[in-house]
N, C-alpha and C positions, 0 to 999 in steps of 0.2 A: 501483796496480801498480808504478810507477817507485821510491814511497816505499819500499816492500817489499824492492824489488832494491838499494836506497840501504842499506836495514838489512841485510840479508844481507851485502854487502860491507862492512859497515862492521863488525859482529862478527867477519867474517873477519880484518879485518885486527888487529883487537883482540886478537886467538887466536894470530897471530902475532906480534905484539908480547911477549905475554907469554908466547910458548913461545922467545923467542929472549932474553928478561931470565932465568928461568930455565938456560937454554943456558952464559950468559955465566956463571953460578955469581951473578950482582948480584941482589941482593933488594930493587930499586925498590917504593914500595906503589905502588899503581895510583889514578889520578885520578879514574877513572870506572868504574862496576863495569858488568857488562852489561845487567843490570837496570836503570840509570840509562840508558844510551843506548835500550836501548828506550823508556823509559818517556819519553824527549826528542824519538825520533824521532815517536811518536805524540802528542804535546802539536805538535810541526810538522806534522805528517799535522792532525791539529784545527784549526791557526791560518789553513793554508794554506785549508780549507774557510770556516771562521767570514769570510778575507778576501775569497773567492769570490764569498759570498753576500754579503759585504757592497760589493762592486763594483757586483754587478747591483742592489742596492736602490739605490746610490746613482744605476744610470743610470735605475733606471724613475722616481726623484725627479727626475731631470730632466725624462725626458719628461714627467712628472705637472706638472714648472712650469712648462715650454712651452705645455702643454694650457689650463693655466688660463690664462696671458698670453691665448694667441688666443681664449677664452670670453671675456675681462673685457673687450677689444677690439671682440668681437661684439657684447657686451650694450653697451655704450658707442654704439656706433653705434646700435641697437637703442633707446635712450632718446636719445640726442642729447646733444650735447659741454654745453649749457648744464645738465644735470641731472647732480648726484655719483650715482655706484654708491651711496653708502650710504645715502641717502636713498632710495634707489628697492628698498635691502634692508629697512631698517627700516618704511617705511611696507606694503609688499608689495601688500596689495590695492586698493588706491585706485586705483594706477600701471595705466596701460593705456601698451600697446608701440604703437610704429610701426602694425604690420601688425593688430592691432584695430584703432588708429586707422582706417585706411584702411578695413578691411572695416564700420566704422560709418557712415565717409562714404560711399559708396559704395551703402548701404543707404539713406540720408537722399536721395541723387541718384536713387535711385530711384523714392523716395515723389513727390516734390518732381517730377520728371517725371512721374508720374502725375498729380498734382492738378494741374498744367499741360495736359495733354491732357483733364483733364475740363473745366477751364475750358474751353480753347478749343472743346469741343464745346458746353457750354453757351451760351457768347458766339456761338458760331456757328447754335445752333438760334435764339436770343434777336434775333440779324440777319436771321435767317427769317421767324422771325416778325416783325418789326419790319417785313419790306421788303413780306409777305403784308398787313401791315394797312393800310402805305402804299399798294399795288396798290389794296385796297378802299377805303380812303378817296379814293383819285383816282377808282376806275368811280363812288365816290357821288356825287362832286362834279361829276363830267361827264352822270349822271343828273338832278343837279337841275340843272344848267346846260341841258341840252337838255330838260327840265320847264319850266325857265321862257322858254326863248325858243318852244316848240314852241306854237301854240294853242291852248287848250280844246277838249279833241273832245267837251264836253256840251252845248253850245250847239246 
């Protein structure tokens, strides 16, 4: 809209230029014809746009290199300072992160807890039975003790 209002006053004043070179009886040629000023004001109408968009691309490029800074940062934390990013790009599948890490171990303390509480039940039935067959073999050995001090009742 401004550009527009830029051109119209600037052919104005162009119209007057050459209605007052006329005036004077002088036959100056002219530098710019009005067809070239338009044809200029819209190549500026174009450049002003082409530099427009080319501002905002240059700021979403930055946001876009910001973005990746704090990603390449994450992932760094994420595999740990003693491993390179590009090992951990190029290999890809092998690489297990932090947080499998953890959720493997976690799985493993679980198992690992379990086979712990079966023992201790087994060791625990195993002391049952151990201390139930101690029990009998003391009532046996206090049966033959009191067998053999007791006298014959077939006599």
């Amino acid at each position: 809209m401004e550009g527009t209002k830029c051109a119209v006053c600037l052919v104005q004043l162009l119209r007057r230029k050459e209605e007052r070179k006329t005036i004077d009886g002088k036959d100056f040629p002219r530098k710019k014809t009005l067809k070239q000023v338009h044809e200029g004001l819209q190549w500026k109408e174009k450049f002003n746009q082409v530099n427009a968009k080319l501002l905002e691309i240059q700021g979403a490029k930055s946001m876009l290199s910001a973005e990746v800074g704090r990603l390449q940062h994450a992932l760094q934390c994420e595999v740990g300072e003693h491993i390179p990013l590009s090992k951990v790009l190029e290999d890809g599948g092998g690489w297990k992160g932090r947080g499998q890490q953890i959720c493997l171990l976690k799985d493993k303390i679980t198992e690992l807890k379990g086979k712990i509480q079966l023992s201790s039940l087994e060791d625990f039935q195993r002391s049952k039975f151990e201390a139930r067959e101690m029990i009998q073999k003391q009532r046996l050995e206090s049966l033959v003790a009191d067998f053999l001090v007791s006298p014959p009742y077939f006599l």
